[in-house]
Every structure is written in structure tokens, then in C-alpha cells.
C-alpha positions in Angstrom: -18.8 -39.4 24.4 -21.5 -39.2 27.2 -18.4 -38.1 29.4 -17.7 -35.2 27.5 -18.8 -32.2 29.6 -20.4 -29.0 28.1 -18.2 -26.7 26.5 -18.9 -23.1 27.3 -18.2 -20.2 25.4 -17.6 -16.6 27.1 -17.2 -13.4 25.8 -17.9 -9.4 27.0 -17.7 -5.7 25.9 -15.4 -5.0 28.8 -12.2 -6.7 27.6 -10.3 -9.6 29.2 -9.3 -8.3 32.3 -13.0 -7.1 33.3 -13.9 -8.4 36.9 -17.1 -9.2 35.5 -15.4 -11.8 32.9 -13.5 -13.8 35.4 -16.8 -14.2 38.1 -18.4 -15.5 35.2 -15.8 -17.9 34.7 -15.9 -18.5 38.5 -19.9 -19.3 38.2 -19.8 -21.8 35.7 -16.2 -23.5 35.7 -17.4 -26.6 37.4 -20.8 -26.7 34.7 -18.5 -26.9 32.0 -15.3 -26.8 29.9 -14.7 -22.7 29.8 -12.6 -21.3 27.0 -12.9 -16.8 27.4 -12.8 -15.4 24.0 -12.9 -11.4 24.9 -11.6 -7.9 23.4 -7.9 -6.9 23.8 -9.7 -4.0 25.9 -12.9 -2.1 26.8 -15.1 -1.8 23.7 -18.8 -0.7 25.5 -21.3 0.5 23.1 -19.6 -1.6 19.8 -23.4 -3.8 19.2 -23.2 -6.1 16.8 -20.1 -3.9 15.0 -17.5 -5.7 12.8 -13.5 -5.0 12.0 -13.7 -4.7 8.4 -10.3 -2.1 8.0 -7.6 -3.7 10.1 -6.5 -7.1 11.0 -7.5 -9.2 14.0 -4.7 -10.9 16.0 -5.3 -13.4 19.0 -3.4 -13.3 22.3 -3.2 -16.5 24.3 -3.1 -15.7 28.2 -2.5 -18.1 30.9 -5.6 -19.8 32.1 -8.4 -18.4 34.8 -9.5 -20.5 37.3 -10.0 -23.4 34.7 -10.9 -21.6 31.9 -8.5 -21.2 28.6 -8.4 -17.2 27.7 -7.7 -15.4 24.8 -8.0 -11.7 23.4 -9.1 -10.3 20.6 -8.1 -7.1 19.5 -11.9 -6.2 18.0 -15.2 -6.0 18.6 -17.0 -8.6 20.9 -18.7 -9.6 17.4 -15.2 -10.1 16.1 -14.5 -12.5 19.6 -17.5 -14.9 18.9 -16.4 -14.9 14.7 -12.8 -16.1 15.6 -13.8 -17.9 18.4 -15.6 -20.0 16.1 -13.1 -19.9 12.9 -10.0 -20.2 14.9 -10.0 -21.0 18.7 -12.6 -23.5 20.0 -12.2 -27.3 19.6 -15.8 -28.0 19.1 -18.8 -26.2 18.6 -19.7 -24.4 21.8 -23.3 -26.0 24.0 -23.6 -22.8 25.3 -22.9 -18.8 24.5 -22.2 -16.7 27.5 -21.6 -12.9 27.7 -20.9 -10.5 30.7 -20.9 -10.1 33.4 -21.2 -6.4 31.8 -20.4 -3.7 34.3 -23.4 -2.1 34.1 -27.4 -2.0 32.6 -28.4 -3.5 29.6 -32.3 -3.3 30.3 -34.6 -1.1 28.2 -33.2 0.0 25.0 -29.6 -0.7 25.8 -30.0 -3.7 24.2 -29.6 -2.2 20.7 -26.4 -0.3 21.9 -24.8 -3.3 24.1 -22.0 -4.9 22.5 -22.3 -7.6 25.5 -25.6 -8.4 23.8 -23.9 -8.4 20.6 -22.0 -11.1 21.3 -25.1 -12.8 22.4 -27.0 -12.2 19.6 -24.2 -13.7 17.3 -23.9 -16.8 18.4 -27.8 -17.2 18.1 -27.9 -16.3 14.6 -25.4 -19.3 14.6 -27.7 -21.3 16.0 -25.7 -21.7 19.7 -27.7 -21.0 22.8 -26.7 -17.6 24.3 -27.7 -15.4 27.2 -26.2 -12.1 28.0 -25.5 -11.3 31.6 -25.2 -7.5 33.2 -25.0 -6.4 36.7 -26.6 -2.7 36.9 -23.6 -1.3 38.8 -20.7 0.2 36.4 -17.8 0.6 39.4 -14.4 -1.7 38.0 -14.4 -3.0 41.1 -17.9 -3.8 41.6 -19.5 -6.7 43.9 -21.1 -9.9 41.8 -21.4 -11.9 44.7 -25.3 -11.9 44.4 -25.0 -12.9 40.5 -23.9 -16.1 41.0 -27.2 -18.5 42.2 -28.7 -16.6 38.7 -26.0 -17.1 36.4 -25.9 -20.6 37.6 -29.6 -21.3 37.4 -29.7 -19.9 34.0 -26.8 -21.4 32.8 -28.1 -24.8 33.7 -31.4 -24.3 32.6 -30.7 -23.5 29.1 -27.7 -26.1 28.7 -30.6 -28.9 29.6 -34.1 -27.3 27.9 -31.9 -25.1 25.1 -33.7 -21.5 23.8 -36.5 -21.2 21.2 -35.1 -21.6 17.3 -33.3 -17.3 17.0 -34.0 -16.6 20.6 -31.3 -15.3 23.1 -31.6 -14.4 27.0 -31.1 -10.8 28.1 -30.3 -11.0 31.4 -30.2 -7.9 34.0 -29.1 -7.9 37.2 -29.8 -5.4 40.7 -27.1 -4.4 42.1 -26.3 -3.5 46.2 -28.7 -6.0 47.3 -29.5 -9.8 47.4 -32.2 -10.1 44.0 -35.2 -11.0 45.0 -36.3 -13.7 42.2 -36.2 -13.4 39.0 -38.9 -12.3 36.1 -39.5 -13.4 32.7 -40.9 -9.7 30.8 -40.3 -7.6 27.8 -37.9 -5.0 27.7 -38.8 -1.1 28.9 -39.8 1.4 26.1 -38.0 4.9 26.3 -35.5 7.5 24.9 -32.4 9.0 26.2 -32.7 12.8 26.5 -29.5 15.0 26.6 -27.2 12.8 24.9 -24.7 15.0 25.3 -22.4 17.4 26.9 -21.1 20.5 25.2 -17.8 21.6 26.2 -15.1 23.9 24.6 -11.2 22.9 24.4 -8.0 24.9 24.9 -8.2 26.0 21.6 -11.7 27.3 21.8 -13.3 24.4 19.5 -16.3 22.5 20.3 -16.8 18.8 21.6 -18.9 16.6 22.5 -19.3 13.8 25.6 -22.2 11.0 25.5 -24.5 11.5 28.8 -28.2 11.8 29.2 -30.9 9.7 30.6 -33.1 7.0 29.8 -36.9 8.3 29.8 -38.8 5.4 30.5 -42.4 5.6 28.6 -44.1 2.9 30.7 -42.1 3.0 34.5 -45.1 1.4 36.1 -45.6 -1.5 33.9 -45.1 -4.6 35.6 -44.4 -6.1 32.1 -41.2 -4.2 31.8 -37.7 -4.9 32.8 -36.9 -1.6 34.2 -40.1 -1.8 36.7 -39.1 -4.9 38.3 -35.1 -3.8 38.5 -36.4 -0.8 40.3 -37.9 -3.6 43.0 -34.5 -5.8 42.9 -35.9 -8.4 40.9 -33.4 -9.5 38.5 -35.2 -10.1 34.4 -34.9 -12.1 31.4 -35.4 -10.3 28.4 -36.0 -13.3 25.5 -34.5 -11.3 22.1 -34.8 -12.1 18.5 -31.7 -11.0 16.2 -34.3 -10.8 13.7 -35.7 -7.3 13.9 -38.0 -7.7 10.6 -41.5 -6.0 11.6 -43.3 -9.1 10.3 -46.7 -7.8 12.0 -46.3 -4.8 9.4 -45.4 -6.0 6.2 -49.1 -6.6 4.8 -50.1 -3.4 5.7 -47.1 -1.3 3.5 -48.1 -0.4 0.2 -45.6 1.5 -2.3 -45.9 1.6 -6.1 -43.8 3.1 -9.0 
């Protein structure tokens, strides 16, 4: 049994034929057994959503590099659920997500369905870090994501994560990081959400846009502050968003 090497879990938003998914693979294929469990296509923006009016049907595709792959055509939720009911011989050592074209610092994380995926296999109890690369090109360059991925990956298969605690994990992009820090994510809004256009047939609609407003941008506690210095961060996240610090001080009576 002491030969039996680490198997590894991988999902992401992007779908199974994101560039991002197969470097992961390529990072940690020789850490681990690698079994890809990703969406039939993109599905950004999905969180922790779940299919609950339609089947889910698995596609076996020839292996990557190593890995076994599969898609799922739902939600990256839905990949990690059927991963776990219907696909993996064992129960995974380790959770991995991403590479996610893209940021998933600040409030993203409530949005990202690559930290979805992350945050179900903690509430499982599985070790899992979400990885993103803030750079949302198809084609875009993870050469410099590797020694991080690697480094993180080992890290947590031979410590593990605090009990409900899973790894946020947000790459610079366009240059070679420059370490990496352990903070909390960056507070802030988006502001114009979206673009109003008219169609051929003179109706309304709506396109998602805007920008993040960061409330703190010079807080060297933040995640966004030390991105903006190409550091990459490690966001630890808890599933559990109850308010504990609150509850003694609600009061409401009938």
C-alpha cells in the first residue's frame, strides 16, 4: 500500500479542452495519479451551482499526458459530485481546480465556479486549492505557474489544509512571480455591471462588464495589493460563510 502514489483530482470552470486544464495536468502528472473531471464546455461564473432540471451524462476522452479525462456536461459542482459517485477509484488525496483563465482575487471568489469546485471537495472533507492565472487570452502563457502549482501542490498533499479550509490561489501574469503571500482577499464592488445595448428589433439587452472598485488598494493584507506587485497569493477560504462573530449580538422577537 505504501506504493500507492497520490491520487489527484482536477477539475475547472473552463471546460475540458481549456489550456489551463491540461498545464495543470502537465505540473503535477509525475506528483500523482491524475484523473481530469471537467465541464463538457465553458461554464465561468457557475459558483457553487447545481444541475437540478436535466440529466448529467459523462464522456470518456483519451488520456492527457498521463492523466484519465472525462466531461461533464454540468456545472464544475456537478464534475466534483460525479467524480466522486461515479468516476474515481478511490477517494481523491488531493482537490485541484484551474488553471482558470483569468482573476479570482477579491470578490471573485463568490462568483468563481473554479473556486466552486474547490470549495466542494472541502465540504467533503478532501484537500483542495483553486488555481487562476490573471490573464483571460485562450491561448495564454502558464509557464511561470508551474514552480507554484508544484510547491503548493506538494505542500498540502504532505501537511494537508485546516479542518473546512481550501486554498485560493491567484497568479500574475506577463512576468516571472516574484514569491508568493499568504493574505486575505481584497474588499470591493463592481460598478457598471453592465452594458445597455438595443437589438434589431429595437428591444433592450444587457452584457455583464464593469470594474472591480477595490476599498483597501494599499493594503498590504490584501490579495489584490500584492498581484499588483507580481506576487502571486493564497487566499485560505471557508465554505462556511455563517457570521459566527455576529450571532450573539442579533436580537429578534415575536
Amino acid at each position: 500500500m505504501a506504493d500507492i502514489r497520490p491520487l489527484i483530482l482536477i477539475s475547472n470552470d473552463d471546460g475540458i479542452e481549456a489550456k489551463g486544464l491540461r498545464f495543470l495536468i502537465e505540473c503535477v502528472n509525475d506528483i500523482g495519479e491524475v484523473i481530469a473531471v471537467a465541464p463538457s464546455g465553458p461554464r465561468s461564473g457557475q459558483s457553487s451551482a447545481i444541475t437540478v432540471d436535466a440529466p448529467l451524462r459523462i464522456k470518456q476522452h483519451p488520456d492527457y499526458d498521463g492523466a484519465g479525462m472525462y466531461s461533464v456536461t454540468g456545472t464544475p459542482v456537478d464534475c466534483i459530485k460525479l467524480a466522486m459517485h461515479a468516476i474515481v477509484p478511490r477517494r481523491p488525496d488531493i482537490v485541484l481546480s484551474g488553471i482558470n483563465h483569468g482573476s479570482n482575487s477579491g470578490n471573485s471568489v463568490i462568483y468563481s465556479g473554479t473556486m466552486g469546485a474547490a470549495m466542494e471537495a472541502c465540504m467533503l472533507g478532501i484537500p483542495a486549492v483553486g488555481f487562476s492565472l490573471l490573464h483571460h487570452s485562450l491561448d495564454a502563457d502558464f509557464t511561470e505557474c508551474r514552480p507554484i502549482v508544484e510547491s503548493i501542490t506538494r505542500n498540502v498533499l504532505e501537511d494537508g489544509l485546516p479542518k473546512q479550509v481550501c486554498l485560493n490561489v491567484n497568479i500574475p501574469a506577463l512576468c516571472v512571480p516574484k514569491g508568493i503571500k499568504i493574505v486575505r482577499a481584497s474588499r470591493g464592488y463592481w460598478t457598471e455591471e453592465y452594458a445597455d445595448y438595443i437589438d434589431p428589433h429595437g428591444k433592450p439587452y444587457y452584457w455583464l462588464t464593469g470594474r472591480f472598485k477595490d476599498e483597501d488598494p494599499d493594503n498590504p493584507d490584501t490579495d489584490n495589493y500584492w498581484l499588483e506587485r507580481e506576487y502571486a497569493t493564497v487566499v485560505p477560504v471557508r465554505p462556511d460563510q455563517t457570521a459566527v462573530d455576529h450571532i450573539d449580538g442579533l436580537r429578534f422577537e415575536l
